[in-house]
C-alpha positions as CSV (number, residue, x, y, z in Angstrom):
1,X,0.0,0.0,0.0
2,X,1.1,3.6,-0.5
3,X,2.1,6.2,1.5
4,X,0.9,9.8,1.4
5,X,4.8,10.6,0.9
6,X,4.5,8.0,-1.8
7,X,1.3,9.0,-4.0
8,X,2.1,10.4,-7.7
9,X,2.6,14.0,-7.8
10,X,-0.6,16.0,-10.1
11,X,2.3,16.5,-12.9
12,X,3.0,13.1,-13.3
13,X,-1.2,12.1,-13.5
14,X,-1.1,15.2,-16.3
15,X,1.8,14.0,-18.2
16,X,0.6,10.4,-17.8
17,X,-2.9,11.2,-19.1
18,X,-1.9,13.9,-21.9
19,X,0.8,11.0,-23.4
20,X,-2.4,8.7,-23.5
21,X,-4.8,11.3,-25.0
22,X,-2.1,11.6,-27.8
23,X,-0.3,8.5,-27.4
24,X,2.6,10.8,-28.2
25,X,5.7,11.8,-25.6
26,X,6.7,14.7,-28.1
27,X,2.9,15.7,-28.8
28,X,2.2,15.5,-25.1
29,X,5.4,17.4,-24.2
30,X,4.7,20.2,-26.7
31,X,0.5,20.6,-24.9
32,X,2.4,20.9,-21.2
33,X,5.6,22.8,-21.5
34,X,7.9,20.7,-21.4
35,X,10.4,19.1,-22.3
36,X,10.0,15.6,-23.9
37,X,12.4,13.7,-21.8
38,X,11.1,15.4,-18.9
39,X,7.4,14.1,-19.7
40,X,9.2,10.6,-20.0
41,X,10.9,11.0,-16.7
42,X,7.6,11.5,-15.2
43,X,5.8,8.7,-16.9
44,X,8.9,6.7,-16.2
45,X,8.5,7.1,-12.1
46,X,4.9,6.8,-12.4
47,X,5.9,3.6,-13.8
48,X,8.2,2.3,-11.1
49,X,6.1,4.0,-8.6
50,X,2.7,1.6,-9.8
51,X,5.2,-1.7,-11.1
52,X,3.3,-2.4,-14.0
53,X,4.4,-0.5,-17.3
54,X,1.8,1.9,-18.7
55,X,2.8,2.0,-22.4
56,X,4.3,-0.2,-25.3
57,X,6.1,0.3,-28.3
58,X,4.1,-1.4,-31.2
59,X,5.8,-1.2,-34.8
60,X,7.3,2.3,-33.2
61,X,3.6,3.3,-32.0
62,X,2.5,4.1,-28.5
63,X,-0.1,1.6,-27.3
64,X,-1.6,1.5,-23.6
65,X,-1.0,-1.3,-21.8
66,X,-4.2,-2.9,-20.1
67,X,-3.2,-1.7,-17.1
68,X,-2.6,1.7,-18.9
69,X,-6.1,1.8,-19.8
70,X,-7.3,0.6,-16.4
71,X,-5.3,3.6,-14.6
72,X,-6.3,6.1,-17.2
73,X,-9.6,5.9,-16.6
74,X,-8.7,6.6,-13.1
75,X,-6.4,9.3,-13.6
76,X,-9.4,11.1,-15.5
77,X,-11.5,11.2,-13.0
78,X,-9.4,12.7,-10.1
79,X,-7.7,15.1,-12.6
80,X,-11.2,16.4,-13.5
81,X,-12.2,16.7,-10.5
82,X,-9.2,18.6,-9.1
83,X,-10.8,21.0,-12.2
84,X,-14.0,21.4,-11.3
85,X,-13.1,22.1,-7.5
86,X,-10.5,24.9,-8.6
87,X,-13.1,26.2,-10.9
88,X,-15.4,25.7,-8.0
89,X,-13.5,27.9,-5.7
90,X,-12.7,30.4,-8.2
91,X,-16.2,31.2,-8.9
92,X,-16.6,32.9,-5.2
93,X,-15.8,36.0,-3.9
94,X,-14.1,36.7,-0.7
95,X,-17.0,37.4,1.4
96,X,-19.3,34.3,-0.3
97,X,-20.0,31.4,1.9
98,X,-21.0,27.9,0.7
99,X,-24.0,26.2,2.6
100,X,-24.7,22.7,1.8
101,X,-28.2,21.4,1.4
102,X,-29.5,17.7,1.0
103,X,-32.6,16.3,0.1
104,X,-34.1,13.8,-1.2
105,X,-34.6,13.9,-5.2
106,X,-37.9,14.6,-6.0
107,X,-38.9,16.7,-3.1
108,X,-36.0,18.8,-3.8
109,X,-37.4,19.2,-7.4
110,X,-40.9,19.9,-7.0
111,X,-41.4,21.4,-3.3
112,X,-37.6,22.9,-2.1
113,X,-36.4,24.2,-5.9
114,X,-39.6,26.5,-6.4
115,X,-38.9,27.9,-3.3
116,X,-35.6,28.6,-3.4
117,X,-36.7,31.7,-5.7
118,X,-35.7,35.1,-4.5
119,X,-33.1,33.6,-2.3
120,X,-29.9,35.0,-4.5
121,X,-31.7,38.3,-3.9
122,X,-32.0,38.4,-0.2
123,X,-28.7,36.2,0.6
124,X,-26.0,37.0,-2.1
125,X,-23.0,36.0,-0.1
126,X,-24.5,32.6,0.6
127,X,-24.0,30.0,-2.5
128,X,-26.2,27.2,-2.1
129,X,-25.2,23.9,-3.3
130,X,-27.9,21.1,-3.5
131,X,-27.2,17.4,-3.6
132,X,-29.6,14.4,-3.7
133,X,-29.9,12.2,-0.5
134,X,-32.7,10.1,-0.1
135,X,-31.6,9.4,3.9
136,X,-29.7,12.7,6.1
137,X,-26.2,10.5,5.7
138,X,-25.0,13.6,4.8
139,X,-25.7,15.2,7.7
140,X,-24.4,12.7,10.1
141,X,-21.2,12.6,8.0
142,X,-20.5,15.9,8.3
143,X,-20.6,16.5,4.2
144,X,-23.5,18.7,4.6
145,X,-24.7,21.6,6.7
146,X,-28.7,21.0,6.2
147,X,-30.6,17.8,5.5
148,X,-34.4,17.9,4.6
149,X,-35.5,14.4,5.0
150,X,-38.9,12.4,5.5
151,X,-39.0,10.5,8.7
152,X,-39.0,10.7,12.2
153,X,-37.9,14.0,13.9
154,X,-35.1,13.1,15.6
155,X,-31.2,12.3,14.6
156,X,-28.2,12.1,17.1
157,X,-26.6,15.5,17.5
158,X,-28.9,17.4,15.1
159,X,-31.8,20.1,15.7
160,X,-35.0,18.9,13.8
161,X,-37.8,21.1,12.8
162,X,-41.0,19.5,11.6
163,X,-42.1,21.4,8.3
164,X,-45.4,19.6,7.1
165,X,-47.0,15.7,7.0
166,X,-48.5,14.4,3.7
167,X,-51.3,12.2,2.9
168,X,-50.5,9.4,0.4
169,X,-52.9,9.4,-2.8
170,X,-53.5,6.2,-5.6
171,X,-53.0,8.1,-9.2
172,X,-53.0,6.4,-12.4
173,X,-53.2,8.0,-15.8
174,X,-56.8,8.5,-16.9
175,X,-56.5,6.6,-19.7
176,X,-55.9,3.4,-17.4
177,X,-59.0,3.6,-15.3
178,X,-61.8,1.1,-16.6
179,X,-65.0,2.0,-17.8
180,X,-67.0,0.9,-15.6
181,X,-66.5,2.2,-11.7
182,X,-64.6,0.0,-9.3
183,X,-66.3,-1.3,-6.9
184,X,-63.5,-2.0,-4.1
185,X,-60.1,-0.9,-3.9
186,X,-58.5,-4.2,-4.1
187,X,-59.1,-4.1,-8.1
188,X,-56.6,-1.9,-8.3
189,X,-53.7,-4.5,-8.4
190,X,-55.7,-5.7,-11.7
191,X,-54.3,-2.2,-13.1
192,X,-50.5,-3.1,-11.5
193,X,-49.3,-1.2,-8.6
194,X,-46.1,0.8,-9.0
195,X,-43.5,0.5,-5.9
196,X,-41.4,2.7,-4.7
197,X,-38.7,1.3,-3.0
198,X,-38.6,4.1,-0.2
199,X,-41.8,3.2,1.2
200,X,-42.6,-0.8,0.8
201,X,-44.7,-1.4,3.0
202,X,-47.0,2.3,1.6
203,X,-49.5,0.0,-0.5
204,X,-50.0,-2.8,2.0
205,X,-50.9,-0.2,4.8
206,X,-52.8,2.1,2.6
207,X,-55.0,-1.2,1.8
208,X,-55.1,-1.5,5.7
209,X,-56.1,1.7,6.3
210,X,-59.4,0.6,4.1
211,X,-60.4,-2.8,5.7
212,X,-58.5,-4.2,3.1
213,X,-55.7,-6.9,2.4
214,X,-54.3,-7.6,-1.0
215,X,-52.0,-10.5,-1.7
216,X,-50.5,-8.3,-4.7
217,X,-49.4,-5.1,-1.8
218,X,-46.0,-5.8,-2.8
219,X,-46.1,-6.6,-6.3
220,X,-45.5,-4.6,-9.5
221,X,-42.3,-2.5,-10.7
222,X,-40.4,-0.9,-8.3
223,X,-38.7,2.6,-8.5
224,X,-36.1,4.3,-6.7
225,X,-37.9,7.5,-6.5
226,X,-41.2,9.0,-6.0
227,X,-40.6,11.1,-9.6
228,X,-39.8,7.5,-11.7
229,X,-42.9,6.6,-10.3
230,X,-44.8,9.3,-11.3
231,X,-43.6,9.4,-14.7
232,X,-44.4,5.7,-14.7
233,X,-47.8,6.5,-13.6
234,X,-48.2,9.3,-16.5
235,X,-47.2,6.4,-18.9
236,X,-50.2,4.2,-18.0
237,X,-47.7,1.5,-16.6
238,X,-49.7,1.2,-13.7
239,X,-51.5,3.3,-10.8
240,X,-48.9,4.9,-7.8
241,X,-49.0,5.8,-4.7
242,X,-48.1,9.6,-3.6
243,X,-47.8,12.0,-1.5
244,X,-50.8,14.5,-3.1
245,X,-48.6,17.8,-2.8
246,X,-46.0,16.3,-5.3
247,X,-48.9,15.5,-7.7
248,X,-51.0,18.8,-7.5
249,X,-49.8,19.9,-11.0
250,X,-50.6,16.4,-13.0
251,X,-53.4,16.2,-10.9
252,X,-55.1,19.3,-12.1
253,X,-53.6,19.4,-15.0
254,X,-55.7,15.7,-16.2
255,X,-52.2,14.1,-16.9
256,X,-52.9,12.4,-13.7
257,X,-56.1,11.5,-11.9
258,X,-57.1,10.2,-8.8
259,X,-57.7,5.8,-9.1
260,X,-59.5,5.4,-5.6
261,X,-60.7,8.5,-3.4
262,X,-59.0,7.5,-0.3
263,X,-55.7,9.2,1.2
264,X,-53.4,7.8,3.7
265,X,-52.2,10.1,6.2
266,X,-48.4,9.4,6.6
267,X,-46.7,8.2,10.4
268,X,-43.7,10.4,9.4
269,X,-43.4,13.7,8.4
270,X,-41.0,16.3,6.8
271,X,-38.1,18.0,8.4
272,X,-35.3,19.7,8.2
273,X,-32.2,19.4,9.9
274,X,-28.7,20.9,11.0
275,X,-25.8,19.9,13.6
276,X,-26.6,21.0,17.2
277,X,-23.3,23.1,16.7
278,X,-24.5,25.2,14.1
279,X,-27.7,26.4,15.5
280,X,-25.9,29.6,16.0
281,X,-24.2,30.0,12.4
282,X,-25.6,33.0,10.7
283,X,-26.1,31.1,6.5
284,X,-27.8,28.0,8.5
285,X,-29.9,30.2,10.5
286,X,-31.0,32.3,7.2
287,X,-31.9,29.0,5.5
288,X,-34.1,27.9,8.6
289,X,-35.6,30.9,8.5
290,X,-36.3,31.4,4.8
291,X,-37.8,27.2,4.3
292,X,-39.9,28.2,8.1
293,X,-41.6,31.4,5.9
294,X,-42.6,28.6,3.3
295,X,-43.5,25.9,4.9
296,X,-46.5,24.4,3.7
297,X,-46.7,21.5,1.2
């Protein structure tokens, strides 16, 4: 294993990767700067450094090695990021501050985004940068300074603040309801009910919540988020289950409509959170203030 003292300098990943982009040491030499032998040099202790050779001489052409290809791809990926996080730092002024928010996908696109609106205007010092997280891991790691999350309000060494509940609604596309009424819930597995993998047990207790018990609860295609679903139900593929303020717009719109008049109010609720610590720092208590002016679903 290597050593911090050991790891290859950024020259030698730049070298390495602009010798494979043109799978040329003079080409490569001429894009950086430098000298060719010096570009060899690098690639040379980058060589001896990782014991496997990077390059071949075929019929006087540069090839990759496999173990070449296997560390370019690699090498890409950290040297781009060292980009975007220098451009990423560059794009602030002195006096801007950088507040970390994470949320879970769709509720960040249909309920948080909208209201972000106006925010620039009121707080122009504080950059916000969103990130999906469908559980606060964020939070609890340290790699975020706010979490909006659906659950239970409380998390080890973080301040919760309840914003609003949600009732859980069966939609479908209007084309896929029958002609005839239904005339008990349960038919609706004949119309295949969409999962989302968030909530498995949401059909089975919304069936519950009606008297009801349906061997197919936990059948039909699953997503990983509540806006696959929703696209899946605008698609006909089958009728969903969700929370009614993320459906408003297809809802009254016509591209959704409602399969069974029943809602399920939800055990948990939505919250935001932030580290006990930071209860007193000024962007965290701006962003607590701003989503507690509009808060409603």
């Amino acid at each position: 294993m290597l050593s911090k003292r050991h790891l290859p300098s950024m020259a030698a990943l730049q070298c390495f990767e602009a010798v494979a982009r043109h799978l040329s040491f003079t080409r490569a030499a001429e894009e950086l700067s430098l000298t060719q032998s010096a570009v060899s040099k690098q690639v040379a202790q980058l060589e001896e450094m990782l014991q496997h050779l990077l390059f071949r001489r075929v019929r006087r052409r540069l090839q990759l090695t496999p173990a070449g290809e296997l560390y370019l791809t690699e090498v890409r990926k950290i040297l781009t990021q060292v980009e975007m996080s220098t451009h990423y730092l560059l794009s602030y002024g002195g006096e801007t501050e950088v507040l970390r928010v994470a949320t879970p996908p769709t509720f960040g696109a249909r309920w948080l985004i909208p209201r972000l609106n106006g925010w620039r205007h009121r707080h122009p010092n504080i950059h916000l940068d969103l990130r999906q997280e469908l559980e606060p891991g964020d939070l609890l790691q340290s790699r975020c300074d706010i979490a909006l999350y659906f659950g239970q309000g409380t998390l080890p060494g973080a301040e919760c603040i309840r914003l609003f509940g949600e009732e859980m609604v069966a939609v479908c596309a209007p084309s896929v309801l029958p002609a005839e009424p239904m005339s008990d819930p349960t038919e609706l597995a004949e119309l295949v009910l969409l999962q989302n993998a968030t909530r498995p047990e949401a059909w089975h207790e919304w069936f519950l919540s009606l008297d009801r018990h349906s061997e197919h609860s936990y059948h039909g295609p699953r997503f990983d988020t509540f806006y696959m679903c929703i696209r899946a139900a605008q698609a006909g593929c089958g009728v969903a289950l969700l929370p009614r303020f993320l459906v408003e717009e297809e809802l009254q719109e016509g591209k959704l409509a409602i399969a069974w008049d029943h809602a399920l109010a939800s055990r948990s609720a939505y919250y935001l959170a932030y580290p006990e610590h930071a209860a007193a720092v000024p962007k965290v208590r701006a962003f607590v203030e701003w989503i507690g002016e509009r808060a409603n679903p």
